[in-house]
Every structure is written in C-alpha cells, then in structure tokens.
PDB file of N, CA, C and O in Angstrom, chain B, residues numbered from 101:
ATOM      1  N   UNK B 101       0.818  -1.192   0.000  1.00  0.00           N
ATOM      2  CA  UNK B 101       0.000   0.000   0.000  1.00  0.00           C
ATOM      3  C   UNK B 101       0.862   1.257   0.000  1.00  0.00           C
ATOM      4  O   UNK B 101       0.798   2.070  -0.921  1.00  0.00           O
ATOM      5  N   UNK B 102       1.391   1.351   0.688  1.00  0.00           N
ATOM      6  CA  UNK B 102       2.788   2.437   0.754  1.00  0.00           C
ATOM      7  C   UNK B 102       3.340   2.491  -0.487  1.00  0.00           C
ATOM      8  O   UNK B 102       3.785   3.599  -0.785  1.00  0.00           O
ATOM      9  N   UNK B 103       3.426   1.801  -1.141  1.00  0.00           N
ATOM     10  CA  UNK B 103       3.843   2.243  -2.816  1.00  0.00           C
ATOM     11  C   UNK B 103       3.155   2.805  -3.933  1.00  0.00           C
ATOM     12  O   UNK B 103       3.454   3.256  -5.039  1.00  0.00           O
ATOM     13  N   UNK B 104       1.946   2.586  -3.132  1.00  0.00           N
ATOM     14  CA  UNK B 104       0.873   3.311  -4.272  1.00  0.00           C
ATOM     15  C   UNK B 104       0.588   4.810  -4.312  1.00  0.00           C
ATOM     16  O   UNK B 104       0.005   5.417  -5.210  1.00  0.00           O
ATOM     17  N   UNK B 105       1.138   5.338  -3.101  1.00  0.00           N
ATOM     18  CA  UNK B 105       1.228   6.810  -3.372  1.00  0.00           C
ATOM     19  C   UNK B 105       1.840   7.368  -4.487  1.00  0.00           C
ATOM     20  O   UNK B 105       3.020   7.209  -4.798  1.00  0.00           O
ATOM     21  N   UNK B 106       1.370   7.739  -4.824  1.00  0.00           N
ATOM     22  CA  UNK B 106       2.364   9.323  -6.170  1.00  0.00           C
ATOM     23  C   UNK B 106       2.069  10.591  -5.805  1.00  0.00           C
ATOM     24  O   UNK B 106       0.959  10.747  -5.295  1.00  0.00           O
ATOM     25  N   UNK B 107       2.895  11.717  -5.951  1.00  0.00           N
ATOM     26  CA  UNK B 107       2.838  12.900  -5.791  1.00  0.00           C
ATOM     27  C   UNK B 107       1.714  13.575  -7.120  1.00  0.00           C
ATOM     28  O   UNK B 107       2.008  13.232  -8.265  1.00  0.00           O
ATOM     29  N   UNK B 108       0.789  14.268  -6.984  1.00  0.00           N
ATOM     30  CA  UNK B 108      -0.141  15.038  -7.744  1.00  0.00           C
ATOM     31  C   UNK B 108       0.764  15.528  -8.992  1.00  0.00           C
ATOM     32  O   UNK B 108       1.775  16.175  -8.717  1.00  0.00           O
ATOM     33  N   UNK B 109       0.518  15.308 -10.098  1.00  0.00           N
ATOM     34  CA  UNK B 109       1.213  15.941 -11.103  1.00  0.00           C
ATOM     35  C   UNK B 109       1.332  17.442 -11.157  1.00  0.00           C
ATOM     36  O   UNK B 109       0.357  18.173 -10.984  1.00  0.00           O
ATOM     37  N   UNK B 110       2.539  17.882 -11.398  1.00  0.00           N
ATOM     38  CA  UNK B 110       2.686  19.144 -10.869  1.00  0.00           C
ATOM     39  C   UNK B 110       2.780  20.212  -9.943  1.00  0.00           C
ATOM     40  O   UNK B 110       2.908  21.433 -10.033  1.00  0.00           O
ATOM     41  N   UNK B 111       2.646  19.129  -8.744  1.00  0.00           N
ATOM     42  CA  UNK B 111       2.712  19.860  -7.947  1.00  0.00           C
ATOM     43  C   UNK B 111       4.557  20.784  -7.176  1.00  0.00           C
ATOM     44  O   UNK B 111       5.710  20.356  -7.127  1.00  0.00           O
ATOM     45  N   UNK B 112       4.013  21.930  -6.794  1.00  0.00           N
ATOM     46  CA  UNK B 112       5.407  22.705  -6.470  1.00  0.00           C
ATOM     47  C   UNK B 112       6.652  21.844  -6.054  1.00  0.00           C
ATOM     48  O   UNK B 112       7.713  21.616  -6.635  1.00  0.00           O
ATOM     49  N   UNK B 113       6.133  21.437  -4.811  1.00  0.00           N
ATOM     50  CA  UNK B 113       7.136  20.381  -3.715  1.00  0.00           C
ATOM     51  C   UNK B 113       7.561  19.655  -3.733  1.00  0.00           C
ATOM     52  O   UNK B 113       6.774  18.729  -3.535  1.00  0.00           O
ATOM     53  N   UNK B 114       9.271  19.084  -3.976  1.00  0.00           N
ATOM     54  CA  UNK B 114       9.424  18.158  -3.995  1.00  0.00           C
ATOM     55  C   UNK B 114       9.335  17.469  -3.361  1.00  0.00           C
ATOM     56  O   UNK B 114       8.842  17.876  -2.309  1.00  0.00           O
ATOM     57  N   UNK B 115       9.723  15.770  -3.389  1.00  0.00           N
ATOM     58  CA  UNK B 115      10.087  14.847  -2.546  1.00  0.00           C
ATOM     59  C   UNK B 115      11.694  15.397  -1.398  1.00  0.00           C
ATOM     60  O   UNK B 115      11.583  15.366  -0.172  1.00  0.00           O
ATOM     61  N   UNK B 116      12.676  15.726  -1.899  1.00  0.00           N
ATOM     62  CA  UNK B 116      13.846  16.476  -1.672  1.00  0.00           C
ATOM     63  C   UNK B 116      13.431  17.879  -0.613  1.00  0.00           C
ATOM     64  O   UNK B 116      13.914  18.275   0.447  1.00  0.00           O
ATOM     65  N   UNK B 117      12.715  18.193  -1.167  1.00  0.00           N
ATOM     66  CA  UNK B 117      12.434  19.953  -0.479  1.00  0.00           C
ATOM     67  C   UNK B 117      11.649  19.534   0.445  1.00  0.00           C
ATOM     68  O   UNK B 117      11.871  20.247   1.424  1.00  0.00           O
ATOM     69  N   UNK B 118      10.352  18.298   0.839  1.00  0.00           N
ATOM     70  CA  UNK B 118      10.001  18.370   2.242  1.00  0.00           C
ATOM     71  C   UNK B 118      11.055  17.397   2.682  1.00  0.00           C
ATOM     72  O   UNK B 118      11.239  17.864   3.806  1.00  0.00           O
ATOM     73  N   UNK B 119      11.573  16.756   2.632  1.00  0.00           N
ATOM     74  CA  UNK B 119      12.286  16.335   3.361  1.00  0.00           C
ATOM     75  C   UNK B 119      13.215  16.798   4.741  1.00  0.00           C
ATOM     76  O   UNK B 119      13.344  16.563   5.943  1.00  0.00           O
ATOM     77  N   UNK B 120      13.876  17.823   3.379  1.00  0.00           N
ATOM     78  CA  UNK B 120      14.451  19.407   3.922  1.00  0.00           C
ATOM     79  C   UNK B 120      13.868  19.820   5.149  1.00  0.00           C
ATOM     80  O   UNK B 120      14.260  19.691   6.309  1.00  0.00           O
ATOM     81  N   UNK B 121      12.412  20.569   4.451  1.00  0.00           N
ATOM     82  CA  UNK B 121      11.267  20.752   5.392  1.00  0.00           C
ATOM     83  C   UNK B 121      11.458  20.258   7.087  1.00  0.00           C
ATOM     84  O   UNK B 121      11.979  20.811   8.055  1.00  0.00           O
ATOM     85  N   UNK B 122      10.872  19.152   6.924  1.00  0.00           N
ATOM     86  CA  UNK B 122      10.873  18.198   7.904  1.00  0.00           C
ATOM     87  C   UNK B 122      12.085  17.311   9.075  1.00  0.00           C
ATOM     88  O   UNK B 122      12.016  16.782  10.184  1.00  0.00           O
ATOM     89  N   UNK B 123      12.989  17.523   8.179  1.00  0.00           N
ATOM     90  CA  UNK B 123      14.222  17.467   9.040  1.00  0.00           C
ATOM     91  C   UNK B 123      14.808  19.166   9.591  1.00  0.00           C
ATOM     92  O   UNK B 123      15.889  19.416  10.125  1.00  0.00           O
ATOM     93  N   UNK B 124      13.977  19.892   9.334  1.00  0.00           N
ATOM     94  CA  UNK B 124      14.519  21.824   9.733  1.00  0.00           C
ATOM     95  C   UNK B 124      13.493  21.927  10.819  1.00  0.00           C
ATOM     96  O   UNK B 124      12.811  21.001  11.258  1.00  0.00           O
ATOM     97  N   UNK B 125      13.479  23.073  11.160  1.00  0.00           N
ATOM     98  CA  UNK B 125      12.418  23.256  12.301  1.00  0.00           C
ATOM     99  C   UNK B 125      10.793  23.055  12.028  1.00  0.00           C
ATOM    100  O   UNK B 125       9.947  23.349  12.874  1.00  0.00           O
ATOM    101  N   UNK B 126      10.505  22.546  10.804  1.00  0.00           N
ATOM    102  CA  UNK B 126       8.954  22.882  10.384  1.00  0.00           C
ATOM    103  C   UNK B 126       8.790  21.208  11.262  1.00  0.00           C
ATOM    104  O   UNK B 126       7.812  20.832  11.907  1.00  0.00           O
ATOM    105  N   UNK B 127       9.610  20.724  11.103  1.00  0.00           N
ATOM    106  CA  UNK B 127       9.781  19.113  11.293  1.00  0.00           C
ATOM    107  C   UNK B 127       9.481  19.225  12.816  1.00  0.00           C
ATOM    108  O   UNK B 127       8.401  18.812  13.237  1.00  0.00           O
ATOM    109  N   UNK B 128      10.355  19.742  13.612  1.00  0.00           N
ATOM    110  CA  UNK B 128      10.305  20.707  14.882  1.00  0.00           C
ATOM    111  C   UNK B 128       8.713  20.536  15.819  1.00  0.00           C
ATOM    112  O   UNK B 128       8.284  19.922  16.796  1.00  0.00           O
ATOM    113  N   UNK B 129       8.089  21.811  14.475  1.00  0.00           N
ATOM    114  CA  UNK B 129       6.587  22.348  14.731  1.00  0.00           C
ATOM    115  C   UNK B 129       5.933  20.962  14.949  1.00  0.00           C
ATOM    116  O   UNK B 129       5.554  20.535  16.039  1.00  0.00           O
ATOM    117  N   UNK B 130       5.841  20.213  13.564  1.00  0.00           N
ATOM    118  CA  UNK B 130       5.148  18.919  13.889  1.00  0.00           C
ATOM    119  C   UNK B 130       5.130  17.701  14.663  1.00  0.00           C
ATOM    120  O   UNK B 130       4.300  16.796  14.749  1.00  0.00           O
ATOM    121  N   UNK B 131       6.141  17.885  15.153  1.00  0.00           N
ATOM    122  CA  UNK B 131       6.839  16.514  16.185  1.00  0.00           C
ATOM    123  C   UNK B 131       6.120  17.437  17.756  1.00  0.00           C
ATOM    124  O   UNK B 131       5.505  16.618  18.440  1.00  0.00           O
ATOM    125  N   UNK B 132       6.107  18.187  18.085  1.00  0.00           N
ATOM    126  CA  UNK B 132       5.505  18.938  18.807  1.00  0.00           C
ATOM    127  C   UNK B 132       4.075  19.344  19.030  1.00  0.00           C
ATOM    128  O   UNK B 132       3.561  19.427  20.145  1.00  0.00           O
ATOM    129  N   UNK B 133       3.412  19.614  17.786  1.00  0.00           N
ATOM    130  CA  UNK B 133       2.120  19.431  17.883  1.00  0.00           C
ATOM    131  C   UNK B 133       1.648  18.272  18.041  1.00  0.00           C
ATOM    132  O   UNK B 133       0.901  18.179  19.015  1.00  0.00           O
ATOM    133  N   UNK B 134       1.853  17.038  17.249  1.00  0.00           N
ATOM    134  CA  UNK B 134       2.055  15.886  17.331  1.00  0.00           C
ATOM    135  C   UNK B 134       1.775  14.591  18.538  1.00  0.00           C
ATOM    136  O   UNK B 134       1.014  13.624  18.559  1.00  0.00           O
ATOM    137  N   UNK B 135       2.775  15.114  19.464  1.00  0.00           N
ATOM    138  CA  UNK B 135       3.440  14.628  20.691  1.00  0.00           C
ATOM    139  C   UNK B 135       2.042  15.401  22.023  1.00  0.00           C
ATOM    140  O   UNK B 135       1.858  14.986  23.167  1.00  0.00           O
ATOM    141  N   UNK B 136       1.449  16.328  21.471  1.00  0.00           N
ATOM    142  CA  UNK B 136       0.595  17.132  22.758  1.00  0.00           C
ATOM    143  C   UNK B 136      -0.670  16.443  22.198  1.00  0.00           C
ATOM    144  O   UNK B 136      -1.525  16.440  23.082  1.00  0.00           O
ATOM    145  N   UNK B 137      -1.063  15.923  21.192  1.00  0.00           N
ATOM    146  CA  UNK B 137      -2.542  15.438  20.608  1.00  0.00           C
ATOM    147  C   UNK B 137      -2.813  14.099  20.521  1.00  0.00           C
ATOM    148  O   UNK B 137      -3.888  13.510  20.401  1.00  0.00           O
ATOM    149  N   UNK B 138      -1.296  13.564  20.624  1.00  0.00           N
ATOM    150  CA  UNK B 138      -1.788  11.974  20.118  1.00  0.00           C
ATOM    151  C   UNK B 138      -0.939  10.974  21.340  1.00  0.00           C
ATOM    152  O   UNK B 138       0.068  11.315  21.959  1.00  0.00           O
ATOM    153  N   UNK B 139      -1.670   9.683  21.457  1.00  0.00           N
ATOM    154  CA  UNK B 139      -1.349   9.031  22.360  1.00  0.00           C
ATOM    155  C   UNK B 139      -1.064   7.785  21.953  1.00  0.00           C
ATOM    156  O   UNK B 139      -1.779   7.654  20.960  1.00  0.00           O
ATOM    157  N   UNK B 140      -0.344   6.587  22.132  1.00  0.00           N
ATOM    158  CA  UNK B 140      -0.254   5.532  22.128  1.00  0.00           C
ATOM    159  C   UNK B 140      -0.957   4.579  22.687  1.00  0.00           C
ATOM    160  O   UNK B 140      -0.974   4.468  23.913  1.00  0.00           O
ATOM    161  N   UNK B 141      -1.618   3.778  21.909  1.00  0.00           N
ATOM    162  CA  UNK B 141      -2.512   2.641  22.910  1.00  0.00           C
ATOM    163  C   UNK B 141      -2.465   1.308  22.428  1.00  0.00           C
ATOM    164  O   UNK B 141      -2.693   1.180  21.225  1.00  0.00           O
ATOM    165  N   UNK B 142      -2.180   0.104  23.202  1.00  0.00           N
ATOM    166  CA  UNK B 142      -2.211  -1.176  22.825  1.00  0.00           C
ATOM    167  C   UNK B 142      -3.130  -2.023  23.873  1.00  0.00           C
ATOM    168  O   UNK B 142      -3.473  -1.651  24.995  1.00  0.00           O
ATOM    169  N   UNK B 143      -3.432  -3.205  23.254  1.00  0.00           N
ATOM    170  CA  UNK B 143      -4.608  -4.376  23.571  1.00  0.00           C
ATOM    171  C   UNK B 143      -2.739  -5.283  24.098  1.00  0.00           C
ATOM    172  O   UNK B 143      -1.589  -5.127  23.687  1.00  0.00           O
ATOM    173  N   UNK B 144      -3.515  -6.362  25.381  1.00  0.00           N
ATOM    174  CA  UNK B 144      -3.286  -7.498  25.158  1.00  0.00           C
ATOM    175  C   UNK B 144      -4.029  -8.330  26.416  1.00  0.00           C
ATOM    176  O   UNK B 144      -4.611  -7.910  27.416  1.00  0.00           O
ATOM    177  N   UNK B 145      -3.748  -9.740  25.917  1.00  0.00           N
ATOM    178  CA  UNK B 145      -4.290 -10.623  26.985  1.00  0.00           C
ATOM    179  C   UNK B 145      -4.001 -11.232  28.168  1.00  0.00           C
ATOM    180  O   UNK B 145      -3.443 -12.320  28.028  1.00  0.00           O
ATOM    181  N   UNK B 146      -4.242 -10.805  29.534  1.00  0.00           N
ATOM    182  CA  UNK B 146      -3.045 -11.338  30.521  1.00  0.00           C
ATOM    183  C   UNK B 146      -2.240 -12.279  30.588  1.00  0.00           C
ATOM    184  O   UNK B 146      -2.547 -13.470  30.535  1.00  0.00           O
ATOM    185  N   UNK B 147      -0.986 -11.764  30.728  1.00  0.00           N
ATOM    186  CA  UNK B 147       0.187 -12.640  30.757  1.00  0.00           C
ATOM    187  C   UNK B 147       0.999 -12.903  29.548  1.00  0.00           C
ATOM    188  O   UNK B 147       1.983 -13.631  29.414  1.00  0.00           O
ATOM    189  N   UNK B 148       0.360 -12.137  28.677  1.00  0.00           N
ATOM    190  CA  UNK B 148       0.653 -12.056  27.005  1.00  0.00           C
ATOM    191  C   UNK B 148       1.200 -11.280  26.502  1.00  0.00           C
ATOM    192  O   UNK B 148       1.261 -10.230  27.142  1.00  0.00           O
ATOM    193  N   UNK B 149       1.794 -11.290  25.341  1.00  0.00           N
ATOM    194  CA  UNK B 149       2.339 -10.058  24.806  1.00  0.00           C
ATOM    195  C   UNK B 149       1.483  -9.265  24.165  1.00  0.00           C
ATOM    196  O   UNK B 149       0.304  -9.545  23.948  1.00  0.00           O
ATOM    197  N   UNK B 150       2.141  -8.084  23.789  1.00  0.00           N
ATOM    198  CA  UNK B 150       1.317  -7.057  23.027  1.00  0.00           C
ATOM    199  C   UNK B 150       0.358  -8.032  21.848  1.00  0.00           C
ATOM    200  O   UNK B 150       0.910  -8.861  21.124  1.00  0.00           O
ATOM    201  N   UNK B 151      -0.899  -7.810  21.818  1.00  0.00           N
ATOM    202  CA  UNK B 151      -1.217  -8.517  20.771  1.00  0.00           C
ATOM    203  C   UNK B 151      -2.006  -7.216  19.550  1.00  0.00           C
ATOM    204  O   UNK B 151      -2.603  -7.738  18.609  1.00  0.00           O
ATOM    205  N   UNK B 152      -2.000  -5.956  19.574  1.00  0.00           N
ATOM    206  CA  UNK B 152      -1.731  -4.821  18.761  1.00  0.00           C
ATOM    207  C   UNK B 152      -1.734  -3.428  19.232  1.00  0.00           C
ATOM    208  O   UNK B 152      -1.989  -3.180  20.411  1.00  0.00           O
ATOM    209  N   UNK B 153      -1.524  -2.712  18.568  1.00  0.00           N
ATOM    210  CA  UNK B 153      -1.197  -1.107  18.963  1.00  0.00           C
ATOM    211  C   UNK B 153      -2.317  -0.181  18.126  1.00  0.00           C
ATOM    212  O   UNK B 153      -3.355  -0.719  17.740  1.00  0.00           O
ATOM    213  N   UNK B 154      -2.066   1.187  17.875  1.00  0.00           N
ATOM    214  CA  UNK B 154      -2.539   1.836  17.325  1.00  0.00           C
ATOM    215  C   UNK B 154      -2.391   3.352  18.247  1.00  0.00           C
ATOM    216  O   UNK B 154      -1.788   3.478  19.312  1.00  0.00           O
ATOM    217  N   UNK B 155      -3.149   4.453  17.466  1.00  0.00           N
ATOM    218  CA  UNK B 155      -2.749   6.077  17.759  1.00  0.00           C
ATOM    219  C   UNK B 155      -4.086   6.220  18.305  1.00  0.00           C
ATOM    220  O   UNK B 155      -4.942   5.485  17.813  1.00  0.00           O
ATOM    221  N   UNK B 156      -4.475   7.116  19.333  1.00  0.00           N
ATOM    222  CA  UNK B 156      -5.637   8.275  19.445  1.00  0.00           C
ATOM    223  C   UNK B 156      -5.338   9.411  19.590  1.00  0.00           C
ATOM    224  O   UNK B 156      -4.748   9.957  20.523  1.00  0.00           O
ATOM    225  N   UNK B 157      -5.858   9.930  18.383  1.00  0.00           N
ATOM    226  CA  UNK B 157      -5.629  11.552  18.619  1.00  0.00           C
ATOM    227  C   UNK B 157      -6.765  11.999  19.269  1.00  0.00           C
ATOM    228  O   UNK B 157      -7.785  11.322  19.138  1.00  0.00           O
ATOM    229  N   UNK B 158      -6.803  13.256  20.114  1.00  0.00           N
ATOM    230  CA  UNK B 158      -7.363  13.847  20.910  1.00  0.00           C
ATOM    231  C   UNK B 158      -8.033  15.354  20.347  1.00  0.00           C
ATOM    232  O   UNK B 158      -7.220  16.171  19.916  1.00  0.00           O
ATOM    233  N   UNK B 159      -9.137  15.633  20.348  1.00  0.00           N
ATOM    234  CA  UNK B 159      -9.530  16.618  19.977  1.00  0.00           C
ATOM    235  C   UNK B 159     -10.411  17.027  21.654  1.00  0.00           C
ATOM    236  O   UNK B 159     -11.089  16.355  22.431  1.00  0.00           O
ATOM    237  N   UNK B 160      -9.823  18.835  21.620  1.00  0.00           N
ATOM    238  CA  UNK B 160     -10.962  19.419  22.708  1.00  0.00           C
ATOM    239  C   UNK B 160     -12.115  20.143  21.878  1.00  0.00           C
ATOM    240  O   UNK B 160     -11.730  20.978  21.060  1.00  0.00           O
ATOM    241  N   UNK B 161     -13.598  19.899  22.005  1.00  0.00           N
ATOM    242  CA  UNK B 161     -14.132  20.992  21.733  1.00  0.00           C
ATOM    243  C   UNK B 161     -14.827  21.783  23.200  1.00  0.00           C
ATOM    244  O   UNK B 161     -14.562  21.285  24.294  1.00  0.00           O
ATOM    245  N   UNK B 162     -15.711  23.019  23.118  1.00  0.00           N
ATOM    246  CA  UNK B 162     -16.188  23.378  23.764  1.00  0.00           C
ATOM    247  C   UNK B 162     -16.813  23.153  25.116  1.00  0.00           C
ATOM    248  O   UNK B 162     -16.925  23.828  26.139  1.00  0.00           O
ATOM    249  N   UNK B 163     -17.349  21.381  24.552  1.00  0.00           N
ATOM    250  CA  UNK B 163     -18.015  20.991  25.492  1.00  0.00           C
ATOM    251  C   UNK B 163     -17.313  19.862  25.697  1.00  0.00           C
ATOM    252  O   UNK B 163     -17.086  19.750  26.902  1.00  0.00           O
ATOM    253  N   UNK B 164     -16.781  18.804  24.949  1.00  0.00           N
ATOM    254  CA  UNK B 164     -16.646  18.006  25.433  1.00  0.00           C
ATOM    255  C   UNK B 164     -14.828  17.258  24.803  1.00  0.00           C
ATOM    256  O   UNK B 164     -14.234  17.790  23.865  1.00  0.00           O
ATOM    257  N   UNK B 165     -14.296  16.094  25.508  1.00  0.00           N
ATOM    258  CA  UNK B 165     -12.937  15.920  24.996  1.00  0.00           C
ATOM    259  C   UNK B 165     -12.889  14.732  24.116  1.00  0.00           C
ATOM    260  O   UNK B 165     -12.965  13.856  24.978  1.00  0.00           O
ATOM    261  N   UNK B 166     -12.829  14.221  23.200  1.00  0.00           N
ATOM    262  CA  UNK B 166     -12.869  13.364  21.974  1.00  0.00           C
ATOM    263  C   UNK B 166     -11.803  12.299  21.651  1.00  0.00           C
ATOM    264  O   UNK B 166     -10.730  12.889  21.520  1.00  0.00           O
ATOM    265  N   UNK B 167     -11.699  11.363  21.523  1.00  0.00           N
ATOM    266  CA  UNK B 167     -10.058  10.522  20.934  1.00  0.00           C
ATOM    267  C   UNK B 167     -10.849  10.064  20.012  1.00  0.00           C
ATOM    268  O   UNK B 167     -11.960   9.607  20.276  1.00  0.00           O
ATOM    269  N   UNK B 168     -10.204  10.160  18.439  1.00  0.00           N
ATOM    270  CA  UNK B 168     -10.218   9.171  16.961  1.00  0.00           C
ATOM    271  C   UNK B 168      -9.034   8.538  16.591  1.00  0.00           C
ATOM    272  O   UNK B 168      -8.002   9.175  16.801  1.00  0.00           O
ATOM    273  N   UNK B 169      -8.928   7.269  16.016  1.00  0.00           N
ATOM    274  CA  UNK B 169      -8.619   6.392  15.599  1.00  0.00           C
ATOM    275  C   UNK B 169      -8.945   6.196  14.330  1.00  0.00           C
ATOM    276  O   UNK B 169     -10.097   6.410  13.950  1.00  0.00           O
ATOM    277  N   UNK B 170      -7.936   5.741  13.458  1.00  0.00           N
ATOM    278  CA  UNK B 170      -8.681   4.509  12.124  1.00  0.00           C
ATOM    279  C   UNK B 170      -9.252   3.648  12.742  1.00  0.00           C
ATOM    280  O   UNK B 170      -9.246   3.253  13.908  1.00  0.00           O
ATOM    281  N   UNK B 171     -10.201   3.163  11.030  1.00  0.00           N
ATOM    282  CA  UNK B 171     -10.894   1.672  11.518  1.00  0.00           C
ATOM    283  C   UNK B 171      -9.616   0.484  11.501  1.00  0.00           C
ATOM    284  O   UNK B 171      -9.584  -0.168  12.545  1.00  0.00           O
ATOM    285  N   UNK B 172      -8.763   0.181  10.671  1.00  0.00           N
ATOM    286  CA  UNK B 172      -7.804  -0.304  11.019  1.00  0.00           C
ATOM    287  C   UNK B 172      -7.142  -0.158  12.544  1.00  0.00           C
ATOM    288  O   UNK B 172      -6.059  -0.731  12.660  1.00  0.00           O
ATOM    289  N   UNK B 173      -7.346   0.121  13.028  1.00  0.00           N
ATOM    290  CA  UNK B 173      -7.068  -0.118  14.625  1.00  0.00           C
ATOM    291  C   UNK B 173      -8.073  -0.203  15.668  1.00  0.00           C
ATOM    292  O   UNK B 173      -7.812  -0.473  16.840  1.00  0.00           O
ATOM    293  N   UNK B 174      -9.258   0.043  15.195  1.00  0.00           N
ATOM    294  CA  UNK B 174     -10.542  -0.940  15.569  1.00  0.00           C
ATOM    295  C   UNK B 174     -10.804  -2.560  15.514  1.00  0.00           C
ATOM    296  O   UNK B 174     -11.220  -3.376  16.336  1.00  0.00           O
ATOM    297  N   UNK B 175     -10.391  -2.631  14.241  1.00  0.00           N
ATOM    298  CA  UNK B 175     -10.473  -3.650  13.543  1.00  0.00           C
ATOM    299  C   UNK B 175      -9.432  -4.821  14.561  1.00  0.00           C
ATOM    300  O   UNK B 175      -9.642  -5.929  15.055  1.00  0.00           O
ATOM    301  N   UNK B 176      -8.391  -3.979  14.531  1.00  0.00           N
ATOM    302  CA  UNK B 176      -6.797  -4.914  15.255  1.00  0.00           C
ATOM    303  C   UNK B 176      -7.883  -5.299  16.707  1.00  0.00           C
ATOM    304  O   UNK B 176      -7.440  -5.950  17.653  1.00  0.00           O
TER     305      UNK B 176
END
C-alpha cells in the first residue's frame, strides 16, 4: 500500500524539499504538535504479549474531549 502513493502531477514540492522541510524546524513544529494530541494505545491478553497497537488523537471541543482512531485499529 505504501507504494501506491504518487505525488499530484505538478505539484510545487518536492520529494527532496520536504524532506528538507521536515528534518529543519517545520519538522520541529510537527513533532511537537504531534506529541501534545496523540497518544499511544495497545490491547493485550493477561500474561501475554502485546497482541496490537494503534494512535488516538485527541480533539478538545467546547463541550466536550474526543479521541479518533482509524478503523484499522478498531479492527486490530
């Protein structure tokens, strides 16, 4: 699945230039925002090993506090 990406024809950015990006401070910004929204969570069965993982990101709204997931980590 990871190979099936392609970049949009024409578009400005390279592959090279975010890289750049992302290893400079923009990389920085996101590892930081990142790290305050999202959490690590895994399943297993006592006495067992990890039997899967997955992310929840955290959203606040007004009223109330939220974690989403893919269905792929529902699914797990």
């Amino acid at each position: 699945m990871a190979n099936e990406w392609k970049r949009p024809e024409g578009h400005p950015l390279t592959i090279e230039r975010a890289k750049e990006l992302m290893g400079g401070d923009l990389g920085d910004v996101y590892r930081s925002i990142t790290s305050r929204c999202c959490a690590p969570i895994y399943w297993y069965y006592t006495g067992a090993e990890i039997l899967d993982s997955g992310t929840l990101t955290f959203v606040r709204t007004s009223k109330r506090l939220m974690a989403f997931t893919a269905a792929h980590v529902i699914r797990g």
